[in-house]
C-alpha positions as CSV (number, residue, x, y, z in Angstrom):
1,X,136.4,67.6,157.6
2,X,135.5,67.7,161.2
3,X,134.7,71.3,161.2
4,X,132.2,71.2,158.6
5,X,130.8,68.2,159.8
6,X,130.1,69.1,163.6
7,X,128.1,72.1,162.5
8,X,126.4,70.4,159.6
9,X,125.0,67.9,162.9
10,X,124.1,70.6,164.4
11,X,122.4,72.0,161.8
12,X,119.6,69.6,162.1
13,X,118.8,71.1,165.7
14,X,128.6,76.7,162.6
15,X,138.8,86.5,154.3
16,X,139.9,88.7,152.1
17,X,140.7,84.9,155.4
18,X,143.3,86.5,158.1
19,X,146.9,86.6,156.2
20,X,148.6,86.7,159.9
21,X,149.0,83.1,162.3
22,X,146.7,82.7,165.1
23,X,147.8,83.3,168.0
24,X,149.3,80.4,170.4
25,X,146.8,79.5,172.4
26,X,150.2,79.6,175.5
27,X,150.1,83.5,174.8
28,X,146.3,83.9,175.1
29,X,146.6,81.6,178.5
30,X,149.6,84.1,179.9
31,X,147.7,87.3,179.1
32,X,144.6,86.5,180.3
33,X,145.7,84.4,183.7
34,X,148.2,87.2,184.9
35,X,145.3,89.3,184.7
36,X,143.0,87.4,186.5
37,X,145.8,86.8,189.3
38,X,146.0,90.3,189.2
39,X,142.4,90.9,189.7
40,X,141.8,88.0,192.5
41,X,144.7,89.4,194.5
42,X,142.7,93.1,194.4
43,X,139.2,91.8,194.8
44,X,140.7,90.0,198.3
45,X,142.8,92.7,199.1
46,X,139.3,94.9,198.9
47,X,137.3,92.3,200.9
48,X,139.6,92.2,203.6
49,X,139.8,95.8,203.9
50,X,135.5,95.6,203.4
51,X,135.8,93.1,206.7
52,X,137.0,96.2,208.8
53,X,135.0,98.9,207.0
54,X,131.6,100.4,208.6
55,X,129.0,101.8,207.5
56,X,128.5,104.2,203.6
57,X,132.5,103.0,203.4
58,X,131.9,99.5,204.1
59,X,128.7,99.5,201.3
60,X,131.2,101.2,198.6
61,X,133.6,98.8,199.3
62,X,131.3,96.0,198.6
63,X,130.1,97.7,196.0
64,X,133.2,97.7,194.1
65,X,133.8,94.4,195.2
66,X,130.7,93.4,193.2
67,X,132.0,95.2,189.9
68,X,135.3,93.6,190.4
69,X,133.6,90.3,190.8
70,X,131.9,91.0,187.3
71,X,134.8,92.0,185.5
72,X,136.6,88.8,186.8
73,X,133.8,86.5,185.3
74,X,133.9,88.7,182.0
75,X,138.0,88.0,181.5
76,X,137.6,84.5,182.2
77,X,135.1,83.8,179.4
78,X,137.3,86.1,177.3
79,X,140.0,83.8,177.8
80,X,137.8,80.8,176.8
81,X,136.4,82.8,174.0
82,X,140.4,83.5,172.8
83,X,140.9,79.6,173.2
84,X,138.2,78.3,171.2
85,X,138.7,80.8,168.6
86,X,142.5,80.1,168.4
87,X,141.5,76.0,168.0
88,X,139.0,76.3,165.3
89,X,141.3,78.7,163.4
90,X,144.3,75.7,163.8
91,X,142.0,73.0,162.5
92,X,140.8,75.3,159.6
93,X,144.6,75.5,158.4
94,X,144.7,72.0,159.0
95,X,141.7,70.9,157.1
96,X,142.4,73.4,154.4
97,X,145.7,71.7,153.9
98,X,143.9,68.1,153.7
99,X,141.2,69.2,151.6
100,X,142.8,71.9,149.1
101,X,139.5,70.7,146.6
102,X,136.6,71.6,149.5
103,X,138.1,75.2,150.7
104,X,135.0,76.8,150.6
105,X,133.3,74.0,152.7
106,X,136.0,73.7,155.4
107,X,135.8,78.0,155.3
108,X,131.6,77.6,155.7
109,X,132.6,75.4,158.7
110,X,135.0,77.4,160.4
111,X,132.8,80.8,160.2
112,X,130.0,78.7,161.6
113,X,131.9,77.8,164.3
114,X,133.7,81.4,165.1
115,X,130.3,82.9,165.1
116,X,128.8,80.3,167.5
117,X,132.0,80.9,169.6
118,X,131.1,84.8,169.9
119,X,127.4,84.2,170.2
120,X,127.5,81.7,172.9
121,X,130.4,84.6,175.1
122,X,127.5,86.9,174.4
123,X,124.4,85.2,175.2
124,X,124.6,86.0,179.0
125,X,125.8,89.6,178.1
126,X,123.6,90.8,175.0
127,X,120.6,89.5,172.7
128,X,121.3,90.0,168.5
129,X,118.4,88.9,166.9
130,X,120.7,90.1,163.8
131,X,123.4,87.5,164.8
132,X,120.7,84.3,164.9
133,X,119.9,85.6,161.8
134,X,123.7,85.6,160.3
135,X,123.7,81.8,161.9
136,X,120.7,80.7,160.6
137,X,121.7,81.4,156.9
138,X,124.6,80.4,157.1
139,X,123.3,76.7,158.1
140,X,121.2,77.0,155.3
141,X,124.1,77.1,153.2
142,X,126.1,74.2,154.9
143,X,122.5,72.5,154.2
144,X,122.6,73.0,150.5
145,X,119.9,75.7,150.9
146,X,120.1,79.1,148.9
147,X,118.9,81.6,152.1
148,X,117.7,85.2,150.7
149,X,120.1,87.5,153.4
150,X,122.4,86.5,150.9
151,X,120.5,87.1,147.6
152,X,121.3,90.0,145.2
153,X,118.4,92.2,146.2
154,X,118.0,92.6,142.7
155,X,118.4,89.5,140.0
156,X,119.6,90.4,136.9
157,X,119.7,88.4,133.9
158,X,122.7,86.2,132.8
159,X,125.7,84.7,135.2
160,X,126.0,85.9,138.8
161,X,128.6,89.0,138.9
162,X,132.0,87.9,140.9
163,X,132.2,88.4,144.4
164,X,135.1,90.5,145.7
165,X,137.8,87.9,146.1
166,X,137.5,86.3,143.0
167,X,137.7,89.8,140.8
168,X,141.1,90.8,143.3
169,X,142.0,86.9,142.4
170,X,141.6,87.6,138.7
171,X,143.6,90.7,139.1
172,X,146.2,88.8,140.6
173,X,146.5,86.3,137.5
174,X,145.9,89.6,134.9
175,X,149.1,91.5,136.8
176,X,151.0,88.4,137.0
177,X,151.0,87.7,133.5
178,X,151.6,91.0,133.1
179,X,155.2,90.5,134.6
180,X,156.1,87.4,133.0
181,X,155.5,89.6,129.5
182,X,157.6,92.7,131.0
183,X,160.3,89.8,131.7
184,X,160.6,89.0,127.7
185,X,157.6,86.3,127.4
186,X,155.1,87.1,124.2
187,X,152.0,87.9,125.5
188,X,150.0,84.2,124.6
189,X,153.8,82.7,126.5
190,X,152.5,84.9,129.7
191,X,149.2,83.7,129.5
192,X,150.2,80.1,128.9
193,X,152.5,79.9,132.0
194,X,149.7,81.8,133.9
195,X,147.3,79.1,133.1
196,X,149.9,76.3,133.4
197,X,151.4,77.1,137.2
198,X,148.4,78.9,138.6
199,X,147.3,76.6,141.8
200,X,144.6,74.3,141.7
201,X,143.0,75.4,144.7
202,X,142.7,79.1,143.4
203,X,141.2,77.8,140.2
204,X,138.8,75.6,141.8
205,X,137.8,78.9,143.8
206,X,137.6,80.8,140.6
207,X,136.0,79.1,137.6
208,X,133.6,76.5,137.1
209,X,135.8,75.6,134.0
210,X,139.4,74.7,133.5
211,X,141.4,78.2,133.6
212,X,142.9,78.5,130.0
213,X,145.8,81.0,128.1
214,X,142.6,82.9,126.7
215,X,141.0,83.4,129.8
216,X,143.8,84.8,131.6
217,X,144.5,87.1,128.3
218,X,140.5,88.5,128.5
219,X,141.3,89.2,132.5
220,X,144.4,91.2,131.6
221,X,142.6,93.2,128.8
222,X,139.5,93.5,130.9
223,X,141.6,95.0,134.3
224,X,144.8,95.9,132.7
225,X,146.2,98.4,130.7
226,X,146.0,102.4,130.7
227,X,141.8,102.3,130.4
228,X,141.0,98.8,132.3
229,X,137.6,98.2,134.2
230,X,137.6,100.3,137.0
231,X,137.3,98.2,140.7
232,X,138.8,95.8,142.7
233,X,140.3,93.7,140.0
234,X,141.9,96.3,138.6
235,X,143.6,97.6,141.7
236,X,144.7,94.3,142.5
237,X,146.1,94.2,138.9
238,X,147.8,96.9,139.4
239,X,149.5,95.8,142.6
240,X,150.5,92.5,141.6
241,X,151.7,93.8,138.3
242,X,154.6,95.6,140.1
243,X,155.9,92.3,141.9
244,X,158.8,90.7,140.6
245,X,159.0,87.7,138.4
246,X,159.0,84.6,140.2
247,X,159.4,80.8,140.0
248,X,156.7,78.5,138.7
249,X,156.9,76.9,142.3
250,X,156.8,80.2,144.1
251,X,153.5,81.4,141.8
252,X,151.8,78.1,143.1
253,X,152.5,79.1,146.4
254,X,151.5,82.8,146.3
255,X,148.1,81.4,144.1
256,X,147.4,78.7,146.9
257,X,148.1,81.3,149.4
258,X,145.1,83.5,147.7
259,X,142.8,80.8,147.3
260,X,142.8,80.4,151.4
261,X,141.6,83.7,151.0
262,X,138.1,83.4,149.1
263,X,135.0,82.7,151.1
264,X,132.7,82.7,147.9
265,X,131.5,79.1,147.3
266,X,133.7,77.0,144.9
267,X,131.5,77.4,141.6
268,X,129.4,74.2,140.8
């Protein structure tokens, strides 16, 4: 995991994942160098015109030469900003792909990288002591560390409560097995083909223990139904529950797909 790993190096001195592609680096290279071309033919166009100029016209001219200058050098690292971003977000499909079991590592190390990406275009422009401070934890955590930006400000007792994208992940499972029953299954059949062609990846992201029948039932009777829990796992229920029946090979996808999407820590 070369993402993960350059940043971890570093260290010792970097949603609900995007659903959409990346875009080809060719396009960002297009946009951005036919508007620099643009720009250098106006900025000499200006200076030769400065060259004959005299006097409070001649000082405007340069003036706006100056601005032009500026907003040259601003595109430029804009198009190396959209480069670098556009690699790290290839090699984070790509090492998600060869390491399905580590998601949430190979995620750490690609939002370690975006966010040095960012910070290093705005270094010259802008100081965020709030964005060192986003970096910093976030090392901590590639380090093994447990940084407090990221605590509950308030520790209750018992197990963690679920972050977002595993509670829309459970609702998922919940609606799902809700549409294998509407198709004819018995409800411990739904839940048992639930538990049986759910994606590994997904339920490494979602539960320290092997996902079982019963747990997928609980899910559905916590989140489904006419009076379920109220919150994100329920709306998510009630999406997915609408879907149409699919194939045990096309749930693995759709559940693999989902997993890509959690950024909580696989649970230890």
């Amino acid at each position: 995991m070369r993402t993960a790993r350059v940043f971890l190096a570093r260290a010792d001195l970097g949603t609900p994942h995007d659903e959409g592609r990346p875009m080809p680096r060719a396009i960002i290279k297009s946009k951005y160098d036919a508007e620099l071309r643009s720009l250098s033919a106006l900025s000499n166009d200006l200076k030769r015109v400065a060259k004959k100029a005299r006097g409070r016209d001649a000082k405007i001219l340069m003036a706006a030469i100056e601005v032009l200058g500026e907003h040259i050098r601003n595109t430029k690292d804009l198009r190396t900003l959209g480069h670098t971003l556009i690699e790290i977000e290839n090699e984070h499909e790509c090492e998600s792909k060869k390491f399905p079991d580590q998601g949430a590592r190979v995620d750490l190390g690609a939002s370690i990288m975006a966010l040095e990406a960012v910070t290093d275009f705005l270094g010259p422009r802008v100081v965020s002591r709030n964005l060192g401070h986003l970096r910093t934890a976030l090392l901590e955590i590639a380090a093994g560390a447990a940084p407090a930006t990221f605590q509950p400000e308030e520790q209750g007792k018992g197990r963690r409560d679920d972050s977002p994208s595993v509670l829309r992940a459970k609702g998922l499972l919940a609606g799902m097995m809700e549409v294998q029953h509407s198709i004819g299954m018995t409800r411990q059949e739904a839940a048992e083909w639930i538990a049986r062609n759910v994606s590994r990846e997904l339920a490494l992201r979602i539960s320290s223990k092997p996902i079982t029948p019963r747990m997928v039932e609980e899910w559905r009777d916590r989140y489904g139904g006419a009076f379920g829990e109220k919150g994100i796992a329920r709306d998510s229920f009630l999406l997915w529950r609408t879907h149409d029946a699919v194939s045990p090979q096309r749930f693995r996808e759709i559940t693999e797909h989902e997993a890509k999407r959690l950024l909580a820590r696989k649970p230890r």
